[in-house]
C-alpha positions in Angstrom: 119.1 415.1 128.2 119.0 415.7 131.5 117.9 419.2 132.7 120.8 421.6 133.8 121.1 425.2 135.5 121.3 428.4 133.6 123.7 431.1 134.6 121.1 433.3 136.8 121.7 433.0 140.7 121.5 429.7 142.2 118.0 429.8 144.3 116.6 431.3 140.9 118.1 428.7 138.6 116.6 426.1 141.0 113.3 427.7 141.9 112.7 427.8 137.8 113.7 424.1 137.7 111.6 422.5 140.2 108.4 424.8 138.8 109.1 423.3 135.3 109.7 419.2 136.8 106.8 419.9 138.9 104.5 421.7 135.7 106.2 418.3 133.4 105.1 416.1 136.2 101.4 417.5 136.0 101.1 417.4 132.2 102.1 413.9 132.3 99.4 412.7 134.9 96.2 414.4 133.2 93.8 411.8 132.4 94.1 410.4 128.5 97.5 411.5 127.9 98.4 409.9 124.6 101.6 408.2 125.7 100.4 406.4 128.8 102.3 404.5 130.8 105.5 405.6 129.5 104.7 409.1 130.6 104.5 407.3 133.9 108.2 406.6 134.1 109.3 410.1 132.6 107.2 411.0 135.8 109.4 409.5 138.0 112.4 410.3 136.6 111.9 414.1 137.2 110.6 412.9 140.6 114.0 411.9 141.3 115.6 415.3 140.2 113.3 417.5 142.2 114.1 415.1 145.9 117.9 415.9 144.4 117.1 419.3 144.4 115.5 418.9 147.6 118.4 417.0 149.0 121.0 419.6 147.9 119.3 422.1 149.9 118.7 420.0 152.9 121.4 421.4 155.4 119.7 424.6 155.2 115.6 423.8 156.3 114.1 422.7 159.4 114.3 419.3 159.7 110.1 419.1 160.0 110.2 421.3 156.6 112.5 419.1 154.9 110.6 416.3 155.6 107.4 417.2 154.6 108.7 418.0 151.4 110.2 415.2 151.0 107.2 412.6 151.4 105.1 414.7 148.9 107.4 413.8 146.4 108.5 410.0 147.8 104.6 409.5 148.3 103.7 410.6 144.4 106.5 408.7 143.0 105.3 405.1 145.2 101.7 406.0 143.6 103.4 405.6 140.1 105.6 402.6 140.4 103.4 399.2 140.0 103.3 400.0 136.0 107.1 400.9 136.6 107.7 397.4 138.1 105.8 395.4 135.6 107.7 396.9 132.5 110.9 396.5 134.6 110.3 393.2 135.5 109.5 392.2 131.8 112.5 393.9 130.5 114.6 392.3 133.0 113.7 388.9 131.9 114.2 389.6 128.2 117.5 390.6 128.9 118.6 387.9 131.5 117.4 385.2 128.7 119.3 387.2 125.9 122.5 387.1 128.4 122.2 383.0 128.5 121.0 382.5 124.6 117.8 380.9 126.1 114.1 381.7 124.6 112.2 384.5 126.1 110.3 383.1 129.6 106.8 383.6 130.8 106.5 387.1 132.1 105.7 387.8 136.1 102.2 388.8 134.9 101.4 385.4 133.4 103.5 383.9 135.9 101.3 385.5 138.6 97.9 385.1 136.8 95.9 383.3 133.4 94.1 385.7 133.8 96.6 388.7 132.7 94.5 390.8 130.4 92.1 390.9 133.0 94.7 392.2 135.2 95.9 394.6 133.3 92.3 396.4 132.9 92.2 396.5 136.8 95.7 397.9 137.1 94.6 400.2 134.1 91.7 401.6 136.5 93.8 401.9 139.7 96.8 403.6 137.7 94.2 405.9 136.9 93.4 406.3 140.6 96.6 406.8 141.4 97.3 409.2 138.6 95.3 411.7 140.3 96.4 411.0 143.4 99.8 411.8 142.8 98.9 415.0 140.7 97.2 415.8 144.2 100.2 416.0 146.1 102.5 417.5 143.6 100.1 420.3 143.3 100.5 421.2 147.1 104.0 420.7 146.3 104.2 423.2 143.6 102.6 425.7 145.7 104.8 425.2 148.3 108.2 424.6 146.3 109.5 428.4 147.0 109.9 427.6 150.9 113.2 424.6 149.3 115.2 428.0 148.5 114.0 430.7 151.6 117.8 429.7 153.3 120.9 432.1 154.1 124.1 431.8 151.1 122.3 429.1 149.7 125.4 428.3 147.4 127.1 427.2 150.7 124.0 425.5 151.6 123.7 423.4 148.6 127.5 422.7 148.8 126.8 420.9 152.0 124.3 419.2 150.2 125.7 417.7 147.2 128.8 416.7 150.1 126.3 415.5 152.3 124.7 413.2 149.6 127.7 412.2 148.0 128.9 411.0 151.3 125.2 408.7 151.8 126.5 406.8 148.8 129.9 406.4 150.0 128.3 404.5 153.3 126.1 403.0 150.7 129.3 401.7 148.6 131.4 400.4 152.1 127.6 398.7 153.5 127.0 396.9 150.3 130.5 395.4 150.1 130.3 394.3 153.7 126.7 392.5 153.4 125.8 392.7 149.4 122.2 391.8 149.5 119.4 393.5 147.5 118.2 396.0 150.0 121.7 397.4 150.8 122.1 397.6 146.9 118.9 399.3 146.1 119.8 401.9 148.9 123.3 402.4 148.4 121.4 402.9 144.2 119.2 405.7 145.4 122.2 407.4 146.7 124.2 407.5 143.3 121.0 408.7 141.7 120.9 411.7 143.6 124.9 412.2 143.1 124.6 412.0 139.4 121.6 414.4 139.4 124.2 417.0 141.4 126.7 416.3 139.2 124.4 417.0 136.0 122.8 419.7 137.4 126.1 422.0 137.7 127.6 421.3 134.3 128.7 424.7 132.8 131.2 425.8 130.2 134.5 424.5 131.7 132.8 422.2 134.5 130.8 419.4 132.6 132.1 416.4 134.5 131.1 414.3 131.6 133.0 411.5 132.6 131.7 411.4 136.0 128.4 411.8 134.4 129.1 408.8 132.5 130.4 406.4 135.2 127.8 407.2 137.5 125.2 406.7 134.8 126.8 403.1 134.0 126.8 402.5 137.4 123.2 403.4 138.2 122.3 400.6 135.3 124.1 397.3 136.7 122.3 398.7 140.3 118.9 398.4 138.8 119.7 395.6 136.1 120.4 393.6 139.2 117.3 395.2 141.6 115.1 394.3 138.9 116.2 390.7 138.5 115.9 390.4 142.1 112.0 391.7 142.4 111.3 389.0 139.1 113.1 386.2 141.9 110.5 387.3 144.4 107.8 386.5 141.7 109.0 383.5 140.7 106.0 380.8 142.0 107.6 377.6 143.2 104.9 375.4 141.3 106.3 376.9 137.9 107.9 373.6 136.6 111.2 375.7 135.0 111.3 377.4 138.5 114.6 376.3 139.5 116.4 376.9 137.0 115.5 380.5 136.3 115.7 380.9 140.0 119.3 379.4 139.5 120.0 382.0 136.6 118.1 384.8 138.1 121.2 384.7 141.2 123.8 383.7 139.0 123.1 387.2 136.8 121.8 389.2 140.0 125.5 388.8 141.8 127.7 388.7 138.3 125.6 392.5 137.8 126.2 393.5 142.0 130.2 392.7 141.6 130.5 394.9 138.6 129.0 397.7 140.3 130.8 397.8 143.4 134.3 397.4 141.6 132.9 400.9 139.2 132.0 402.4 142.3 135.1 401.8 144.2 136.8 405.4 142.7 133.6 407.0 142.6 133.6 406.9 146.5 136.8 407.0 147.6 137.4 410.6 147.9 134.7 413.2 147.2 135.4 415.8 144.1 136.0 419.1 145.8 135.3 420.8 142.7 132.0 420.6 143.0 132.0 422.2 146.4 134.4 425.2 144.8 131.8 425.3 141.8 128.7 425.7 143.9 130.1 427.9 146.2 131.2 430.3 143.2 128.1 431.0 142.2 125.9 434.2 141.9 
């Protein structure tokens, strides 16, 4: 379950948060952990929470501060994400083949390369690499994490924040139904991330906004069901003899998935939820 704040004051609550993201993040990038690469992704995910967290209390830092917070985290998640990709890609296929009863394709890798075990040994050795560069720059960030919560009435602070963010996806929602392509999608996606990791963050005894939670969550899949199909499209190699048609299939899926989520988030952005505002700026 996602991680959510206590009932200490808010700079606290957060301050204790991001330390233990930041200490998960470590443990998971030490050399020979026993559930590599799948720590990998648990890596990123908290990677996301703490730039929420960073987000929230955006209005309130200098603008240089902010961001060189902010690319410690981006640059440590983009060291993670090629073994991210390839079991992305992979699962993306599986399910896109399930979707039109057909057997199971070639994956990218062997799409990409005969030589895919090969492959994998290299990308074994630079994830490795990688692993410690990325525990290198969340260090710096850990010792440097305090300086997110040194603002004035921080609850009115990250108020602005979650608003701020929340309104990010709304232009995300209205940009992706004037020009639905992948990129617009994938950034309007990053936006709803960081609203449903707001919204999970604050729920409490009478404010769990489970429903929103859920919404937002089912949302957040169809957005990267359908960015995942489109990265396997790039891949596709146009000597692959069933090319076409899984090119064919890939679209067909890709835009059936992007018209589902903009007609879920059409209430989700329409009007923001002022409770959350009142909620935040309640607190101790």
């Amino acid at each position: 379950m996602a991680p959510r704040l206590g009932r200490g004051p808010l700079a606290a609550e957060l301050h204790q948060l991001s330390l233990t993201l930041l200490d998960e993040c470590l443990a998971f990038l030490e050399d020979g952990h026993p559930e590599f690469p799948v720590t990998l992704h648990e890596c990123r995910k908290r990677l996301k929470r703490l730039r929420g967290i960073l987000r929230g209390c955006r209005p309130g830092l200098r603008k240089r501060r902010y961001t060189e917070q902010d690319r410690l985290l981006r640059d440590a998640a983009r060291l993670l994400s090629s073994w991210r990709a390839q079991i992305a890609q992979a699962g993306a296929l599986r399910r896109l083949a399930a979707h039109f009863g057909l057997p199971e394709p070639r994956t990218p890798e062997e799409w990409a390369s005969a030589a895919a075990a090969e492959n994998a040994a290299a990308l074994e050795l630079d994830s490795a690499v990688a692993r410690r560069a990325a525990a290198s720059l969340l260090e710096r960030s850990r010792e440097e994490v305090h300086t997110w919560f040194d603002v004035s009435d921080l609850p009115e602070t990250f108020a602005r924040g979650v608003r701020a963010e929340w309104r990010r996806a709304q232009r995300g929602y209205h940009a992706s139904l004037r020009r639905p392509d992948a990129d617009v999608l994938h950034e309007w996606r990053k936006h709803v991330k960081y609203h449903l990791h707001h919204v999970q963050l604050l729920r409490r005894k009478g404010h769990d906004h489970e429903a929103r939670i859920r919404e937002l969550k089912e949302l957040g899949e169809l957005l990267g069901d359908a960015h995942d199909l489109a990265e396997v499209r790039q891949l596709l190699p146009a000597q692959e003899a069933e090319a076409p048609r899984w090119n064919a299939l890939l679209r067909a899926r890709e835009a059936e998935l992007n018209l589902m989520a903009l007609e879920r988030g059409g209430p989700l952005f329409t009007e923001f939820p002022a409770e959350l505002a009142t909620q935040i700026r309640r607190w101790g």
